[in-house]
N, CA, C and O atoms as CSV, one atom per row, in Angstrom:
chain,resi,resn,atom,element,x,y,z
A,1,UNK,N,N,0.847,-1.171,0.000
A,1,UNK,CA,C,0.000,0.000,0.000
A,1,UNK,C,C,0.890,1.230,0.000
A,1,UNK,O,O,2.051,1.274,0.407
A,2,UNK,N,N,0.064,2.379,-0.598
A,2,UNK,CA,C,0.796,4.029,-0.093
A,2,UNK,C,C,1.878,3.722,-1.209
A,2,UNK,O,O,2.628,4.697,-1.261
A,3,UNK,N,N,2.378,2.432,-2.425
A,3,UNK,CA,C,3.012,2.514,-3.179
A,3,UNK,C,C,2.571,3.018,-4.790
A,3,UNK,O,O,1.516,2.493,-5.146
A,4,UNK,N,N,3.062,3.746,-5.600
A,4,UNK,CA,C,2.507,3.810,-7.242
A,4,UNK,C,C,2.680,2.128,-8.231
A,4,UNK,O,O,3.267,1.051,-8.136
A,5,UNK,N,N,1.922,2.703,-8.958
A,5,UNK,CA,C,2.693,1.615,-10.027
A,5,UNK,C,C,3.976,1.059,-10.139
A,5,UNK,O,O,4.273,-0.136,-10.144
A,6,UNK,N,N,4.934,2.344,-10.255
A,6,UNK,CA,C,6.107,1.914,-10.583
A,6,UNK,C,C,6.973,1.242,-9.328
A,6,UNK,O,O,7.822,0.351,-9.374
A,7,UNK,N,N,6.572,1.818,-8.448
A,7,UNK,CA,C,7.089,1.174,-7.311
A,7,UNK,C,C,7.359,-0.088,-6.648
A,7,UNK,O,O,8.238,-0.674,-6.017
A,8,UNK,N,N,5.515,-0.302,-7.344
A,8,UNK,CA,C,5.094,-1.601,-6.637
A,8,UNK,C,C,5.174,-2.595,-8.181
A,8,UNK,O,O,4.931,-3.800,-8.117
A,9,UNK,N,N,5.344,-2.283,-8.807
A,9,UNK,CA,C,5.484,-3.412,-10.273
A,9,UNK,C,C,3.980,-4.132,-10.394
A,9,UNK,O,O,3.621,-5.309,-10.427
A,10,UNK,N,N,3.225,-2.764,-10.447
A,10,UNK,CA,C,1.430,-2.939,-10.675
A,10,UNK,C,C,0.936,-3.618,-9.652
A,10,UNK,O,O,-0.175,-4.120,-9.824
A,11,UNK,N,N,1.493,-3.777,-8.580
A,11,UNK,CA,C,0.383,-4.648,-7.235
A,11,UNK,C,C,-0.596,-3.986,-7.132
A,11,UNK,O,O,-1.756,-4.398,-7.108
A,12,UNK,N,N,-0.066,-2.434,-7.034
A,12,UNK,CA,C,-1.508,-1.307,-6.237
A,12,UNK,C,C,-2.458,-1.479,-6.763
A,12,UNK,O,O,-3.589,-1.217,-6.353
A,13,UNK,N,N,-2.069,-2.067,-8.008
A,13,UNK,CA,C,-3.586,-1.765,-9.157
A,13,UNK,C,C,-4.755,-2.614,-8.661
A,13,UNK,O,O,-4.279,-3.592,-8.083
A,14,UNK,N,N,-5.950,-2.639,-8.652
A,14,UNK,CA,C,-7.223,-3.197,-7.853
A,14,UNK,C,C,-6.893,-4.514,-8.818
A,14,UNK,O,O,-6.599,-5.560,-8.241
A,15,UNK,N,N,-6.934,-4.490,-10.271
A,15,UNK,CA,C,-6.939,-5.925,-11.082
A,15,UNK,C,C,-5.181,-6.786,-11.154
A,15,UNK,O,O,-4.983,-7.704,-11.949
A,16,UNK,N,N,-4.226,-6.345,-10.321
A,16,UNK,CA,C,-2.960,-7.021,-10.464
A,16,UNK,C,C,-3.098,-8.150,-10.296
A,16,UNK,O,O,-3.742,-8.732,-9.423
A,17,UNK,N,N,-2.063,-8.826,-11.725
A,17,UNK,CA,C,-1.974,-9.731,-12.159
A,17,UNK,C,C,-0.412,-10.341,-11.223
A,17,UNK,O,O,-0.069,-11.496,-11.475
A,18,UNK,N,N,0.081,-9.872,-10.631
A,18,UNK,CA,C,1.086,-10.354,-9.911
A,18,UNK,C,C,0.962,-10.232,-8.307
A,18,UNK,O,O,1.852,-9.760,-7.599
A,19,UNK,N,N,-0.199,-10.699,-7.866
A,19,UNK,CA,C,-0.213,-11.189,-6.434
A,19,UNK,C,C,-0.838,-12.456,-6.512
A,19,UNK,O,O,-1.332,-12.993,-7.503
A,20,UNK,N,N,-0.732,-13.013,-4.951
A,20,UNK,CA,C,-1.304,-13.865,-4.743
A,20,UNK,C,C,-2.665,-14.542,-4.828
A,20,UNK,O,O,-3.512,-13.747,-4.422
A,21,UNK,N,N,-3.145,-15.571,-5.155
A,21,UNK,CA,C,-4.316,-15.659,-5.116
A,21,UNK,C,C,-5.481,-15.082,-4.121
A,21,UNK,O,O,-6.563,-14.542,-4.349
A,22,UNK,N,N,-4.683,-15.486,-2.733
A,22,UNK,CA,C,-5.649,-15.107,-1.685
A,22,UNK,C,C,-5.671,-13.714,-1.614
A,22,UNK,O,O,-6.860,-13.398,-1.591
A,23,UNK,N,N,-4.687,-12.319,-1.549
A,23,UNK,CA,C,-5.097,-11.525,-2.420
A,23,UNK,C,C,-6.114,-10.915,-3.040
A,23,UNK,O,O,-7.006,-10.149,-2.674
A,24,UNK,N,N,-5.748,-11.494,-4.229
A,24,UNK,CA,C,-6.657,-11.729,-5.398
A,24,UNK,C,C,-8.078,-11.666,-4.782
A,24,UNK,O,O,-8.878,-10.741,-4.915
A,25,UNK,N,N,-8.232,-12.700,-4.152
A,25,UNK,CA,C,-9.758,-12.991,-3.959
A,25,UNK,C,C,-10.167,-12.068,-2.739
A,25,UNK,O,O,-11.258,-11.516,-2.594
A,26,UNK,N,N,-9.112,-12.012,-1.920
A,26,UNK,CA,C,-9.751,-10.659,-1.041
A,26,UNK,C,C,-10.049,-9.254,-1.683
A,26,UNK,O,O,-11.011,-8.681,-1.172
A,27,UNK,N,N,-9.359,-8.531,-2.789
A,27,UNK,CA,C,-9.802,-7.557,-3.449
A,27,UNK,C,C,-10.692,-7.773,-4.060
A,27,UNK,O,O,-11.153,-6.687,-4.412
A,28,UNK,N,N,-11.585,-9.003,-4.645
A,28,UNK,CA,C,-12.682,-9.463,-5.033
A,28,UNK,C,C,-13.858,-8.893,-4.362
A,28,UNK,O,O,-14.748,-8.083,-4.623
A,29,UNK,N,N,-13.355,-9.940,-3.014
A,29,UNK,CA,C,-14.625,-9.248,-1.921
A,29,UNK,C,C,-14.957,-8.242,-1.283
A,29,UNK,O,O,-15.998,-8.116,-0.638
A,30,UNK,N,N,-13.789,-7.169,-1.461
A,30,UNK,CA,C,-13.991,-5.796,-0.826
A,30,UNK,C,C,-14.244,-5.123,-2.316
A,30,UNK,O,O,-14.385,-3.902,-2.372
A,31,UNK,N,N,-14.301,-5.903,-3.502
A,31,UNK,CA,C,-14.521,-4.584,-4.174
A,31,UNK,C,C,-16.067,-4.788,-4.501
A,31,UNK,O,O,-16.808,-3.879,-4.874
A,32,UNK,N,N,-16.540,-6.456,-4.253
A,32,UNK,CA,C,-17.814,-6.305,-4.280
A,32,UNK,C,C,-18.769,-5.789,-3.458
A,32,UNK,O,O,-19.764,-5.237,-3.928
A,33,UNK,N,N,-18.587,-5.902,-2.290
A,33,UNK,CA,C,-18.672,-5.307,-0.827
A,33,UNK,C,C,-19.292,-3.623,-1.187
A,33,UNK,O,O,-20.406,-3.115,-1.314
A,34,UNK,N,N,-17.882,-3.155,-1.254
A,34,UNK,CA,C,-18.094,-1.424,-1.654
A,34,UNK,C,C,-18.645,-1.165,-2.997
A,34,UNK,O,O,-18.971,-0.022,-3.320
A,35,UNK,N,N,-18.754,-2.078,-3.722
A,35,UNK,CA,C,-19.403,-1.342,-4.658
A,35,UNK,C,C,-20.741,-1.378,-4.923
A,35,UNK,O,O,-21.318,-0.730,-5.796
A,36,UNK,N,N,-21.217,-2.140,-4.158
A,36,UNK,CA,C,-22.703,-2.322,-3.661
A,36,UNK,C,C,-23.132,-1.222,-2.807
A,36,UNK,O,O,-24.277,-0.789,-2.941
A,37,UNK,N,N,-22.395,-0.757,-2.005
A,37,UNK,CA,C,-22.808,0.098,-1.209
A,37,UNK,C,C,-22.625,1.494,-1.975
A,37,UNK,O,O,-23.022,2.491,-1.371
A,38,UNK,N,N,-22.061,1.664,-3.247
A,38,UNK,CA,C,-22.132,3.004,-3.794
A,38,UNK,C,C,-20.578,3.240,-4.239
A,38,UNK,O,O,-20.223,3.576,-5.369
A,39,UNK,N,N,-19.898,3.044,-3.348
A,39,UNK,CA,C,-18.164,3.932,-3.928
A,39,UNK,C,C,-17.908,3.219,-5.564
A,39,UNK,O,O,-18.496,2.301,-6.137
A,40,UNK,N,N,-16.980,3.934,-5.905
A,40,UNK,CA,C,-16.071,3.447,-7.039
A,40,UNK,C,C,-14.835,3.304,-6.407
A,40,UNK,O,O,-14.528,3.720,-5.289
A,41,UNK,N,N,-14.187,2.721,-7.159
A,41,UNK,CA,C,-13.044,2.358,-6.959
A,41,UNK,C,C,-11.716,3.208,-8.052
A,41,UNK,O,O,-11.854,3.191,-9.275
A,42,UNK,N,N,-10.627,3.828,-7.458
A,42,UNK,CA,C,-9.657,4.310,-8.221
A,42,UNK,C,C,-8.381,2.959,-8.665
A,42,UNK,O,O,-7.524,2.565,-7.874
A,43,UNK,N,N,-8.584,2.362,-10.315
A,43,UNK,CA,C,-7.864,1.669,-10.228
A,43,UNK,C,C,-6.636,1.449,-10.054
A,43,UNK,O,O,-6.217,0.292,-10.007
A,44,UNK,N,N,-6.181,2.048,-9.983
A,44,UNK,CA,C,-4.489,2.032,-9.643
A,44,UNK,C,C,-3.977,1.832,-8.218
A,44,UNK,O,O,-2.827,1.467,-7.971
A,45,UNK,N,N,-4.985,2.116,-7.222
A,45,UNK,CA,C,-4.963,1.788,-5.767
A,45,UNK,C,C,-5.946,1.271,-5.257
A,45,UNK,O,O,-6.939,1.976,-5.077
A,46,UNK,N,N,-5.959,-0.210,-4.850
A,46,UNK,CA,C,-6.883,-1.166,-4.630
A,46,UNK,C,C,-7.549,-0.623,-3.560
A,46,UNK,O,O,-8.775,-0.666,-3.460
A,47,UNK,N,N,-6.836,-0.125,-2.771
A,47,UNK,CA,C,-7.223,0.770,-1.438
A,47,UNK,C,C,-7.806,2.113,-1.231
A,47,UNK,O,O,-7.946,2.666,-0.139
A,48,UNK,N,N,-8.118,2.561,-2.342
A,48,UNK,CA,C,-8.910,4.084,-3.095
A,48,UNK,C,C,-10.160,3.506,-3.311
A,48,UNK,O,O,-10.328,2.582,-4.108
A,49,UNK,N,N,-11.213,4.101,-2.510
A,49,UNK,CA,C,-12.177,4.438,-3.243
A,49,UNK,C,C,-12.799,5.325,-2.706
A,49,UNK,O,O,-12.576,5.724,-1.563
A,50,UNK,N,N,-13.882,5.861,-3.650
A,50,UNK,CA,C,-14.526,7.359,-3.574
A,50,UNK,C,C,-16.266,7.426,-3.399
A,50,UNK,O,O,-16.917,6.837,-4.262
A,51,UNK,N,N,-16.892,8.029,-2.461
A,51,UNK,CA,C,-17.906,8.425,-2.413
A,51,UNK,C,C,-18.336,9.677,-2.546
A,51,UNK,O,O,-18.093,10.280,-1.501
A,52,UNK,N,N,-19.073,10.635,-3.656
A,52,UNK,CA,C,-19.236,11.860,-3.501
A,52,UNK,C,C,-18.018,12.657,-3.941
A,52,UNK,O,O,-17.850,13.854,-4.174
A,53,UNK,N,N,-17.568,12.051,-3.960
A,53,UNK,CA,C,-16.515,13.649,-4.379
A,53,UNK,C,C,-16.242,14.083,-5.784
A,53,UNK,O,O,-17.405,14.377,-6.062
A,54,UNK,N,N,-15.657,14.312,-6.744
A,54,UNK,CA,C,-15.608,14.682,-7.807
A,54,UNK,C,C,-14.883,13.116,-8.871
A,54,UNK,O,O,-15.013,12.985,-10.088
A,55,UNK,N,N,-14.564,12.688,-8.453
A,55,UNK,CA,C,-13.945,11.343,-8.934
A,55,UNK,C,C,-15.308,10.544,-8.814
A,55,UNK,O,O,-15.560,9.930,-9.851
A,56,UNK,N,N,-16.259,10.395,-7.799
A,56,UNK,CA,C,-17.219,9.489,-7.940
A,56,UNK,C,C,-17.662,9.894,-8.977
A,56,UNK,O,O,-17.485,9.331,-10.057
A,57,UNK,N,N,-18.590,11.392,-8.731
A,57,UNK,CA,C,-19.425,12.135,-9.816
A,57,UNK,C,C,-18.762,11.746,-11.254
A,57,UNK,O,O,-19.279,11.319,-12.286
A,58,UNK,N,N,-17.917,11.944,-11.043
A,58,UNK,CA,C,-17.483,11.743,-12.736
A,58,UNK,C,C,-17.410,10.517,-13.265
A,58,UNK,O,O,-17.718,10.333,-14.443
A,59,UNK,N,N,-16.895,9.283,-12.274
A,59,UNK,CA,C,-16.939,7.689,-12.787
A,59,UNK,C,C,-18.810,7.181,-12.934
A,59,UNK,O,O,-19.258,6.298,-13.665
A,60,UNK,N,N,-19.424,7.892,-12.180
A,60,UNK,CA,C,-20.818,7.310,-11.593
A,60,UNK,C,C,-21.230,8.236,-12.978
A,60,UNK,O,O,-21.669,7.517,-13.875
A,61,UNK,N,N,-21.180,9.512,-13.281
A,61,UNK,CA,C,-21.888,10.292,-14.923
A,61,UNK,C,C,-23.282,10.956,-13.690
A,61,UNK,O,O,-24.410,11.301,-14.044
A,62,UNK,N,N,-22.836,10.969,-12.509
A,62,UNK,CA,C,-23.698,12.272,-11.680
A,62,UNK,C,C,-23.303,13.324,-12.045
A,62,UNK,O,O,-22.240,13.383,-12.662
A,63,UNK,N,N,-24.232,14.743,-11.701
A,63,UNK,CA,C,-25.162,15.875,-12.229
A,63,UNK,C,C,-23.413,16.732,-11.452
A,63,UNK,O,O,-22.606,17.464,-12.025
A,64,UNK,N,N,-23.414,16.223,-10.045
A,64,UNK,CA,C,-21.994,16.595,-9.584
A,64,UNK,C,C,-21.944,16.162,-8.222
A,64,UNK,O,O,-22.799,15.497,-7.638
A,65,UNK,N,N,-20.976,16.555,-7.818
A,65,UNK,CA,C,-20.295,16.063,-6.264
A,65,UNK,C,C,-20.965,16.142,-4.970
A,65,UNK,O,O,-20.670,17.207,-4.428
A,66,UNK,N,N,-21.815,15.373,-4.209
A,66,UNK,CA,C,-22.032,16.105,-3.569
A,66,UNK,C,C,-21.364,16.716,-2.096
A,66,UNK,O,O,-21.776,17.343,-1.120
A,67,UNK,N,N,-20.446,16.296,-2.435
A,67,UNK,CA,C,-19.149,16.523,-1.083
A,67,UNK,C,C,-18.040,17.192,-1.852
A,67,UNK,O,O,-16.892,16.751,-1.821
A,68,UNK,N,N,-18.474,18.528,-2.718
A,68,UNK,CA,C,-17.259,19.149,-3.619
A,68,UNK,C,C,-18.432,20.481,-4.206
A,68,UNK,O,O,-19.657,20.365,-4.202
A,69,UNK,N,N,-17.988,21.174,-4.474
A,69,UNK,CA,C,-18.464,22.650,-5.050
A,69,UNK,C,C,-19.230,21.934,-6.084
A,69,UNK,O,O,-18.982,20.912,-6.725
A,70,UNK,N,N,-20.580,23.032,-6.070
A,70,UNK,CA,C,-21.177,22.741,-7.138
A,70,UNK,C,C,-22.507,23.980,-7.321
A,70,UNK,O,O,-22.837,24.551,-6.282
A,71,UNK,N,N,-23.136,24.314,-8.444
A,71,UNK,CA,C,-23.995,25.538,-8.835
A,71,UNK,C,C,-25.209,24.674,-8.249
A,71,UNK,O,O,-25.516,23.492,-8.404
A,72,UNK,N,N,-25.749,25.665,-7.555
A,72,UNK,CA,C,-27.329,25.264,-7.165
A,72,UNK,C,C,-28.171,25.274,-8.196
A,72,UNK,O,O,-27.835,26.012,-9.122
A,73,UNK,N,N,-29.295,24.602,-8.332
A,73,UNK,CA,C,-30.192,24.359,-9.011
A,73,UNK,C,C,-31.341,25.893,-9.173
A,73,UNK,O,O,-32.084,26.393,-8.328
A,74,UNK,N,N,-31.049,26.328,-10.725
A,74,UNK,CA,C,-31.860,26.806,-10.220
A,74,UNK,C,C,-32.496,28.403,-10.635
A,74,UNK,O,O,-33.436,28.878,-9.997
């Protein structure tokens, strides 16, 4: 964790192809977990994910953030 890509030789990434199985299958279940409940996930850090903020809004194709600046309706 707290490593980039290059650092980590793509582990961080949520889909890395160079860890372990068990791993593997634990990022499975936390990504099914949270993504049921709403977040997205930032792929490059298995350990990123976003509710509301401008990264959700924009992966999710919401109106905008609602935990980030935005024009009232209106």
């Amino acid at each position: 964790m707290n490593a980039d890509p290059e650092e980590s030789a793509g582990a961080c990434c949520t889909d890395a192809g160079n860890i372990s199985a068990d791993a593997r299958g634990n990022r499975t279940v936390l990504g099914a977990a949270l993504t049921a409940a709403g977040p997205v996930n930032y792929p490059t850090e298995w350990w990123h994910w976003s509710f509301g903020d401008r990264y959700w809004a924009l992966a999710t194709g919401a109106a905008y953030a609602p935990y980030g600046p935005h024009e009232p309706a209106g």
